[in-house]
N, C-alpha and C positions, 0 to 999 in steps of 0.2 A: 213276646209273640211266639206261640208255636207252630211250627212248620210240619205239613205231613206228605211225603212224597212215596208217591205208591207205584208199581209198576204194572204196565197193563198188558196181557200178553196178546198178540194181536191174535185172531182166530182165522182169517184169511190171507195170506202175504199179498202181496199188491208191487205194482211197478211205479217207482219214482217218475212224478210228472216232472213234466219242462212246459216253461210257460210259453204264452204265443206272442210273438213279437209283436203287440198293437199298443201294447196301453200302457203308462205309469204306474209302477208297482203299489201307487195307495190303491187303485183301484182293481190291482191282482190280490193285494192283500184284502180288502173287502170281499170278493169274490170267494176267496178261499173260506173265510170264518163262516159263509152262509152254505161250504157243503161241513162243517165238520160236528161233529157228536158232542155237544156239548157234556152230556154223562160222562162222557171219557174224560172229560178237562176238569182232576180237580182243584187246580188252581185258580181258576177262572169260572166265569158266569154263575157263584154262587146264587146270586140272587133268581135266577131265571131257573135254575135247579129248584131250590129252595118252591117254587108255583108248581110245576109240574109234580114232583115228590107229595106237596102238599095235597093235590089234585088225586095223586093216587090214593094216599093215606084214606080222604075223604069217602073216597069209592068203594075201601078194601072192607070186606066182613070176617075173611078171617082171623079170629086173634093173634096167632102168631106171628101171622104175615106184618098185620098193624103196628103189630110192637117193632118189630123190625123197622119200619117204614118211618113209622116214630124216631127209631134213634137218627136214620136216616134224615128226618129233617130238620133234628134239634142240630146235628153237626153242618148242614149249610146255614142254617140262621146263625150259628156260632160264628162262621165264615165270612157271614156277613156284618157281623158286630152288632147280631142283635143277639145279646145275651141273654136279657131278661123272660126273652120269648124261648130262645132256646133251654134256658133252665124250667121253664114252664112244661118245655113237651120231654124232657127227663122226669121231670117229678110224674109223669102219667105214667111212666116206664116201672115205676116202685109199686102207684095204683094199682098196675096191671096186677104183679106178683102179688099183690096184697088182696085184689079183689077174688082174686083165682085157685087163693090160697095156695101159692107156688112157691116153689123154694128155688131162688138162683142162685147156680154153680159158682163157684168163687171164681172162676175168671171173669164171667159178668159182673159181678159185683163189684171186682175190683175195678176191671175200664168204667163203671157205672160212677165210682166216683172219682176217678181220675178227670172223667167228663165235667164232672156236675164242678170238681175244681177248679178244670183249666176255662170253662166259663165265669167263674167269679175270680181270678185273675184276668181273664179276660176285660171282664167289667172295671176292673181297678189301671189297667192299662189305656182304657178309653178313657175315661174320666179324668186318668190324670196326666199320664205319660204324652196320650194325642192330644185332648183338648187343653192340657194345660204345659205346653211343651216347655222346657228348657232344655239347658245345653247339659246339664247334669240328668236328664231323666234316662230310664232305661238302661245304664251301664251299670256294670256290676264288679265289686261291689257298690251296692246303689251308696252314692254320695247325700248328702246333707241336703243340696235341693231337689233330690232326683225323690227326696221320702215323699208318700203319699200323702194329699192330702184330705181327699175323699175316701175313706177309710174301709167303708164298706165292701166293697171288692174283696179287700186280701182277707177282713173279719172272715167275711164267710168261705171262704177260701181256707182256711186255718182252720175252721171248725170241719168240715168236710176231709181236711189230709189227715187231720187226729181221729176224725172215726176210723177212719182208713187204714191206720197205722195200727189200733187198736186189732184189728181182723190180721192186716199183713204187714208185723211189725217191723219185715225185711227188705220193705220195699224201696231199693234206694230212688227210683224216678221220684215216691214220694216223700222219701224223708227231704233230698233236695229241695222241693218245690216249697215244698213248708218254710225251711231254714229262709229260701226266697220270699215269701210273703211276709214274714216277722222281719225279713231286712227292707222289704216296701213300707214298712210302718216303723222304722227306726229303733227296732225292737229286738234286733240280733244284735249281740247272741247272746243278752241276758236275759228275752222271755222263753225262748226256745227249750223246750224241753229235753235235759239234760241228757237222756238217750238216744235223743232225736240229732244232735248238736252238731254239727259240722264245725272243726275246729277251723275258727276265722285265720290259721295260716295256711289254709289251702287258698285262699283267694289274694294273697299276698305273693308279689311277683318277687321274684329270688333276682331280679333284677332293674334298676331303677331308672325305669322308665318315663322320661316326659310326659304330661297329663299336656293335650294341643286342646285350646278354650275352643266349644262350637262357637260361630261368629255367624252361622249362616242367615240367621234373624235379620241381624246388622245389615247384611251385604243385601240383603234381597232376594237370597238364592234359597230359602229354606222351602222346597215344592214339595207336596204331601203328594205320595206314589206309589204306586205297587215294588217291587224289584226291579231294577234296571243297571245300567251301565253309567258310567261317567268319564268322558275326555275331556281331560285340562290342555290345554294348548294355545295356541296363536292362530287364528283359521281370518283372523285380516292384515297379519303380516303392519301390528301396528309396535311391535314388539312389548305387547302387554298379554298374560295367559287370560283364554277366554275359556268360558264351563260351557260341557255340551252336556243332558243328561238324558235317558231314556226311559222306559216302562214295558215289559212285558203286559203290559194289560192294552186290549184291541181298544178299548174308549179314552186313551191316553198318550198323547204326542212328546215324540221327539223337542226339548228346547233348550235353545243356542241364548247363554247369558255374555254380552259380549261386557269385555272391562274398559271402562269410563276411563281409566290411568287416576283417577284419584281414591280408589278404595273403594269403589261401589260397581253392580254391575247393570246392566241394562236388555228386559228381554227383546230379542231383534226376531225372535222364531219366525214370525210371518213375513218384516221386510227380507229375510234371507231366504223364502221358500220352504220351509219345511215344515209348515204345519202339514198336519194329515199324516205324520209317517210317524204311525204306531206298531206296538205289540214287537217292541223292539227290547228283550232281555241283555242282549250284549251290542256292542259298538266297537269299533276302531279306526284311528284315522291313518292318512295314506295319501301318499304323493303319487297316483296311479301315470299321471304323464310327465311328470320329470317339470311340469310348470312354473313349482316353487310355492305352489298354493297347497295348501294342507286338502283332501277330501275327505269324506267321511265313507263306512261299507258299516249295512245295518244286516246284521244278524236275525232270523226269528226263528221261532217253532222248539226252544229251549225247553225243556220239561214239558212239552205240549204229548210225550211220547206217542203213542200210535197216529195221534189228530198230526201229528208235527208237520206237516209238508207243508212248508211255506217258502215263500220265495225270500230271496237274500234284496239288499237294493245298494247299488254305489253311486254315494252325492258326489257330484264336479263341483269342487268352490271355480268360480267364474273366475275370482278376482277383482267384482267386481260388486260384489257385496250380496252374492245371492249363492244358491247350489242349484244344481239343474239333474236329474235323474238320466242318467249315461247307463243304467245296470244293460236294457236290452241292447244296445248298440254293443256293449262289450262284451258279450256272449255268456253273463252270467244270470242264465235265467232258469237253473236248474231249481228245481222244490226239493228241499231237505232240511231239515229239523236241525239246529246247531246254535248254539250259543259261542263257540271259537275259533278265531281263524288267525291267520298269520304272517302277514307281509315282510318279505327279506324278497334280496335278489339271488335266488336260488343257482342262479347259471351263471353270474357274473357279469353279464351282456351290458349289465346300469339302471336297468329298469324294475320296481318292483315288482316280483310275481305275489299269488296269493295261494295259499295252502289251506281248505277250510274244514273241520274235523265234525262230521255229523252225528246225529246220535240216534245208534240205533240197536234194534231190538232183536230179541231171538227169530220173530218170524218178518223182518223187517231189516234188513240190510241198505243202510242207507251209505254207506263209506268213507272217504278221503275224497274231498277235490282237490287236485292241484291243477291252477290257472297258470299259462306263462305269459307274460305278457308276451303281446306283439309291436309293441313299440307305436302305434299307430291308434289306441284307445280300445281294442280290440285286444283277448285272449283266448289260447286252446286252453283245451280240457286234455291234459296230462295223466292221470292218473294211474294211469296201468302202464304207461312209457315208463313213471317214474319209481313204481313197487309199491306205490304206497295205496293197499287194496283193504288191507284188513277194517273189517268195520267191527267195531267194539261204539260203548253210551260213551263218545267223547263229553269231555267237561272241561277239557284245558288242553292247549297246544300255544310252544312258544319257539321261536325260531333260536340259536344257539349257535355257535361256532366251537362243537366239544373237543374237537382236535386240532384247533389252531393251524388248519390249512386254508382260511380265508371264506371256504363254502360254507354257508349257512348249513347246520344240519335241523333235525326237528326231533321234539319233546312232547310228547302225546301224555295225559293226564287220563284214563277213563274212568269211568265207574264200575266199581264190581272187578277189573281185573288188572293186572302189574301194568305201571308204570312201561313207555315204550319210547326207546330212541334210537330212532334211525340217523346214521351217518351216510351225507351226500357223498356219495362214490366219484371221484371224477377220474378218469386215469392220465396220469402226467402228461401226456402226449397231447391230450387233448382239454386241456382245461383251457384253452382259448375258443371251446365249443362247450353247447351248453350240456351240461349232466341229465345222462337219462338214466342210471340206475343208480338204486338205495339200496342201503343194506341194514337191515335191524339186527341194531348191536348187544342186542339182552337174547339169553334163552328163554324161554318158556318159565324157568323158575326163579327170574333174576329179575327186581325191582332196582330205578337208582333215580335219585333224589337229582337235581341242581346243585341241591347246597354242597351235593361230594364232589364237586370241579372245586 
């Protein structure tokens, strides 16, 4: 599967919503998807892309607009796994230069068959890897069951990366792709063309790793979904781990597989309340009142960039076999884009607070929340008491104790720029009161991993 994430730079800045205290966030989440730009999201609504695009196409009379519009909607039918269509409206893309007698620049020509590739990989992925799934498919190097067995995908795929190569024989995106498609056909690395050849000990780990068997088949958990999250846990306190998993895609729910105790699981999504809580890319769970019941806090608006403002939502486990949506009573009703957050008791009080790291953009500052709790199901909004203002594309925050004084400090991950970790300040005198300043312990030019603790 290939992944394309792009950045979008907003052209007007705007003010972070907050939502209004009336309604259950499935229905603040609906509300929200019907104001947002679909163009902007290209991780989502290919198919509704894909009509509109089309519509244009239809309409357009000038050539070069057309061809444009063309490639434009051979990549959402790719998006959307219709390959065959999409390889149809690139080969009109060659027409064009052929009927026009044009000559295309070598960087069109080379994306032109990068394209026209990673469609007939494409096709060799659906065919085999989704509709013919095993626990061997798709890893790499592909294993013995994982070989193709509808062939035609990677054929033409192989014929496509060799013209290619033949033009831009330096191309390592395609020498790789290739040595991959003769390894989809069980064919590496004695068809592969011997300057083409990736020597098979670059995929050999220098360390010997446990192969873990997929089982997901067996148990009942193997759910076909866009990107999401996963909590393994105990959320009925029966002392057996239950799967919670989610979907950044708005037409796909949140679901809670609870464990049987004899090896199998059981989906309970509806008896425990949670259908309807979609477009949820990250998750994490959380003991928000000290009740002993595990909760859940649903993250959105992940890679959604400029569209991203979506509201966050925190499930209550009752205890009683259900969740119940608590987000507005507990004053987290801010809209911001984040896939990370972070529960520790930042002040020591007993009670979890919440740290949540948003992502945001050059014209788009969306920041750091830090919640404290109030002890009562209720939290403030912290975040300039506690320093933590800088808004950078968060992608990871984890809570940490880096100098073994007991306070949680925090580990910021972003995109595009260093590594940040702030150490929670408390001063001696007063750490039986809660900390209100941080201090960031990197300069400007200093990166620093976890793994150096």
């Amino acid at each position: 599967m290939v992944c394309v994430c792009t950045y979008y730079r907003l052209i007007n800045t705007h003010k972070t919503e907050t939502l209004a205290p009336e309604a259950d966030t499935r229905l603040w989440v609906k509300e929200a998807f019907t104001k947002k730009d679909i163009m902007q999201m290209p991780t989502l609504f290919n198919h509704e892309r894909a009509v509109i695009i089309q519509t244009r196409l239809q309409a357009e009379t000038d050539p070069i607009k057309k061809m444009n519009l063309t490639g434009e909607y051979a990549m959402e039918l790719l998006s959307c796994g219709k390959y065959s269509e999409s390889i149809s409206m690139l080969d009109t893309i060659y027409k064009f230069f052929a009927d026009y007698n044009a000559t295309m620049d070598p960087v069109t020509k080379r994306n032109l068959y990068s394209l026209v590739g990673i469609a007939y990989m494409r096709q060799g992925e659906i065919e085999n890897c989704l509709q013919h799934h095993n626990h061997e498919s798709c890893l790499i190097p592909i294993q013995p069951k994982g070989i193709h067995q509808l062939t035609t995908g990677s054929r033409k795929a192989i014929e496509i990366y060799e013209k290619c190569l033949a033009e831009f024989p330096h191309d390592l995106e395609t020498i790789y792709l290739l040595n991959l498609a003769y390894m989809t056909l069980g064919e590496y690395p004695n068809r592969v063309p011997k300057k083409y050849l990736i020597d098979p000990s670059w995929f050999k780990s220098k360390i010997d790793f446990p192969r873990y068997p997929g089982i997901a088949a067996q148990l009942g958990v193997n759910r076909f979904s866009n990107a999401g999250g996963t909590v393994i846990d105990d959320f009925n306190n029966d002392g057996w781990l239950d799967i919670v998993v989610s979907s950044l895609a708005p037409t796909e729910e949140l679901v809670l597989y609870l464990n049987n105790g004899d090896g199998t699981f059981s989906d309970r999504t509806e008896e425990f309340g949670l259908k309807g809580h979609v477009a949820i890319l990250n998750f994490n769970q959380t003991d928000y009142n000290n009740d002993g019941w595990l909760d859940l806090f649903l993250m959105r608006g992940g890679w959604y960039n400029s569209q991203g403002d979506m509201p966050c939502t925190l499930l209550k486990n009752t205890g009683k076999g259900s969740f119940v949506d608590v987000t507005m009573k507990a004053g987290l009703t801010k809209y911001a884009a984040s896939q990370t957050s972070a529960w520790a008791d930042y002040n020591l009080d007993g009670w979890l607070d919440l740290i949540k790291a948003n992502e945001s953009l050059p014209d788009l500052e969306r920041g750091v929340d830090v919640y404290i709790n109030q002890k009562d199901g209720t939290f403030r909004h912290e975040s300039t008491a506690y320093g933590l203002t800088t808004s950078l594309y968060y992608k990871g925050c984890v809570a940490t104790d880096a100098n073994n004084d007991r306070y949680p400090d925090i580990f910021f991950s972003p995109l595009g720029a260093p590594n940040l970790l702030f150490i929670n300040q408390v001063p001696l005198e007063k750490r039986i009161h809660a900390s209100r300043t941080w201090n960031d312990s990197l300069s400007p030019r200093q990166e620093l991993s976890l793994l150096e603790f």
